[in-house]
N, C-alpha and C positions, 0 to 999 in steps of 0.2 A: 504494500500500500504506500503513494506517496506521502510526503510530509505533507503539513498543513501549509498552504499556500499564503499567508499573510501574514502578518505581526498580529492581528488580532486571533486570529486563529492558530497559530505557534501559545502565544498568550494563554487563552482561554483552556487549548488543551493540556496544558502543561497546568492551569491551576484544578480544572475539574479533576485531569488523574490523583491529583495530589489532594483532592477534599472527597475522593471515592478511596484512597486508600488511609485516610483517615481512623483511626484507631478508635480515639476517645468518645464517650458516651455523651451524646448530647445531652442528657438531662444533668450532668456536671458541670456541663458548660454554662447551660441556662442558669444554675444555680448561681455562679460566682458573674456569670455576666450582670444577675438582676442584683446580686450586691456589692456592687461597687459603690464608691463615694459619688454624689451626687455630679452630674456631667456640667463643663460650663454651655449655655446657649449658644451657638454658632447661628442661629434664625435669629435671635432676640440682638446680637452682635451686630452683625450685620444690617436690621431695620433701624437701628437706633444710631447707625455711623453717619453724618453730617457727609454729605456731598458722596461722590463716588467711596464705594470701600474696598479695601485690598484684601484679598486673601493670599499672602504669600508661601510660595513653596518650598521645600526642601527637596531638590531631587539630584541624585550624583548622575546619573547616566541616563539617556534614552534609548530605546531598541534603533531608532533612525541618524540618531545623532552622535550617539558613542559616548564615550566621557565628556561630562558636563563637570564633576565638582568633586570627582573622586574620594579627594582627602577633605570634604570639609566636614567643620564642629557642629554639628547641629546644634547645639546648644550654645553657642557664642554668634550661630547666624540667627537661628531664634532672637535670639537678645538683641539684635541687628534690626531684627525687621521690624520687634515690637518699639524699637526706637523711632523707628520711622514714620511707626503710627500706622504699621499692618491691625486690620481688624480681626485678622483671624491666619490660624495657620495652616497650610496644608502638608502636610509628609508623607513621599511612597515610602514605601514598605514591603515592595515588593523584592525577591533579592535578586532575582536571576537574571530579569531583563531590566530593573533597573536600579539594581546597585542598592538600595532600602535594605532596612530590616526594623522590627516593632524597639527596636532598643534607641533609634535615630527618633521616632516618634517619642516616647518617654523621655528621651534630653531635652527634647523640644519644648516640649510641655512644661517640663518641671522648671526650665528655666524664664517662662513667663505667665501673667495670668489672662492670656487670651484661647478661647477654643480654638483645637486642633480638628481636623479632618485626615480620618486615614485615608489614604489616596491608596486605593489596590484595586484589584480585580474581584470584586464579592460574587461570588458564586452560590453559596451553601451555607445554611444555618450557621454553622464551626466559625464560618469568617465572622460572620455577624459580630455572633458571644465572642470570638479573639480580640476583632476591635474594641470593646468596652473593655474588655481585659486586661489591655495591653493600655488603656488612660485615653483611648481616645472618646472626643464630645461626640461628632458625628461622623458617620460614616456614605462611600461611595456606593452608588448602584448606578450600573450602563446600563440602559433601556438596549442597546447595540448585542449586550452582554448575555441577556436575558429572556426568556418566554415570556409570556403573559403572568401565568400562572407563578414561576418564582419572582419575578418582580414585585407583584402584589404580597405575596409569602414573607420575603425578606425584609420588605417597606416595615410591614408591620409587626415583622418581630422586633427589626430596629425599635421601632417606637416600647415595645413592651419592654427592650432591658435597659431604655433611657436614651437611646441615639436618636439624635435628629438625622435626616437622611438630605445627602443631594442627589438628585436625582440627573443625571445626564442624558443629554439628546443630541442626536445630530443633524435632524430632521424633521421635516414636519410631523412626520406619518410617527416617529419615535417619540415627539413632543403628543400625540395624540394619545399614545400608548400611555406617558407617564402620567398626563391629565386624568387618565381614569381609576388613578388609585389616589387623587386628591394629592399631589405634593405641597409643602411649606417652599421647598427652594426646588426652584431649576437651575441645571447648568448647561449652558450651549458651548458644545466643545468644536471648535471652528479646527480642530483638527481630524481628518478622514483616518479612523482608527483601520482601515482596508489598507492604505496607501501611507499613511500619516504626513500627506500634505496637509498646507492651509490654506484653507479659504476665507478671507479676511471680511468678506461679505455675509459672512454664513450666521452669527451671531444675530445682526442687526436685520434679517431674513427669517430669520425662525423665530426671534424674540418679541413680533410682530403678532403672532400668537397666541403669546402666551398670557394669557387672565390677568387681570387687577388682583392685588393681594398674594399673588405668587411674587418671591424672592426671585429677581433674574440677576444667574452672573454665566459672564462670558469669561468661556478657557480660550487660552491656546492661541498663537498670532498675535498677542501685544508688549510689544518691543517696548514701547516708552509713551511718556505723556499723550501725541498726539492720538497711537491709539486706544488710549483709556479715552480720551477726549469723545471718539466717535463713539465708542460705545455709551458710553455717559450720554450722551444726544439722542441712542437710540430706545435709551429709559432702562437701562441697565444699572440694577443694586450695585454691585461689586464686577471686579475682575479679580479672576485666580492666574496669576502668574508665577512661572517658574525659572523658565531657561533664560530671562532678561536680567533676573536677579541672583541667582547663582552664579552668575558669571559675569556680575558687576564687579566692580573695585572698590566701591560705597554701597554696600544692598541696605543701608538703611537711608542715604539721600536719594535710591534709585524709588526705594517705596514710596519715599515723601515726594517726588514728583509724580507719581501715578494718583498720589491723594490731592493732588494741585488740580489736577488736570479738568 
């Protein structure tokens, strides 16, 4: 049989093998997932942030781009962005394609008091309860990623062990999908997880869409001010950036010009 034809598909079958050969009993997990210390709000963060808001990243490498940040401190760039006036953070955690692990999320955290977002590929119950486990506030789900059925599954167990959820889309018909299990937050990822081009259009295109009282933030394609600026115009919450600010020289004045903008 050949391999999987795409990063998202290399991706997704490398986490489901890995959440099918899973060991541990989910009613253990559930257990420590639903008592954890109370999560901070990444929704509440974000509606309450004065003009555009940042969600900044932490990410060493990408499957398209190679090493991005290898050797850095997550916890001295944490402290970086929260200087800058990031309203929120986000951390992969993923290790194999892109260089994460739950221990770069935990520096992160610990060393400021804004919510964290684990940035991975949610598949399976297991991920859910890991994320809360592991400190983080809210957690990822790919409409891209997902059937109907675990989309709506995962949403809601999220919610039951205290994570708020972002929900991603890349398209209309995806933004259709996530609409019907009521999201707090959308994110429009102007990155094609097929191809992982960008389409710089794609945000301000599908966020067209999206309801009054849904949190809109645009991923992926914003290099600096000017384009947080368009998306800010397109009535966009927040941006979540990563590869502009990991590979700045100043990631806390790179933040603080995204929060100008």
């Amino acid at each position: 049989m050949p391999p999987p034809a795409t990063y998202l598909d290399r991706i997704l079958a490398a986490h489901r093998f890995a959440a099918s050969a899973d060991p541990r009993p989910l009613d253990r997990l559930l257990d420590q997932a639903r008592f954890q210390p109370r999560a901070r709000s990444f929704a509440a963060s974000l509606a309450a942030s004065e003009g555009l808001a940042v969600v900044a990243e932490i990410k060493r490498r990408s499957p398209s781009k190679g090493e991005l940040a290898p050797d850095l401190d997550p916890a001295a760039l944490a402290t970086a962005y929260a200087a800058g006036g990031a309203t929120c953070l986000s951390v992969l955690t993923d290790r194999d394609f892109f260089g994460g692990s739950p221990e770069d999320l935990q520096a992160a955290r610990a060393a400021t008091d804004v919510p964290v977002l684990r940035k991975d590929f949610t598949v399976a119950p297991a991920d859910v309860c890991d994320a809360r486990i592991m400190g983080a506030d809210a957690v990822l789900l790919i409409v891209g990623a997902l059937d109907d059925g675990e989309l709506r599954d995962l949403h809601a167990l999220a919610g039951e062990v205290g994570l708020e959820v972002l929900v991603e889309v890349h398209d209309e018909a995806e933004l259709d999908r996530a609409l019907a299990i009521g999201p707090t937050l959308v994110g429009v990822n102007q990155r094609d997880l097929v191809t992982f081009e960008v389409d710089r259009e794609r945000a301000a295109r599908v966020g067209k869409a999206i309801p009054p009282g849904v949190i809109r933030v645009a991923e992926s394609g914003i290099d600096g001010p000017d384009d947080a600026a368009v998306l800010r115009d397109a009535g966009f919450d927040a941006v979540l950036v990563g590869e502009a600010l990991v590979r700045s020289s100043d990631p806390a004045a790179a933040v603080a010009a995204l929060r100008s903008a």
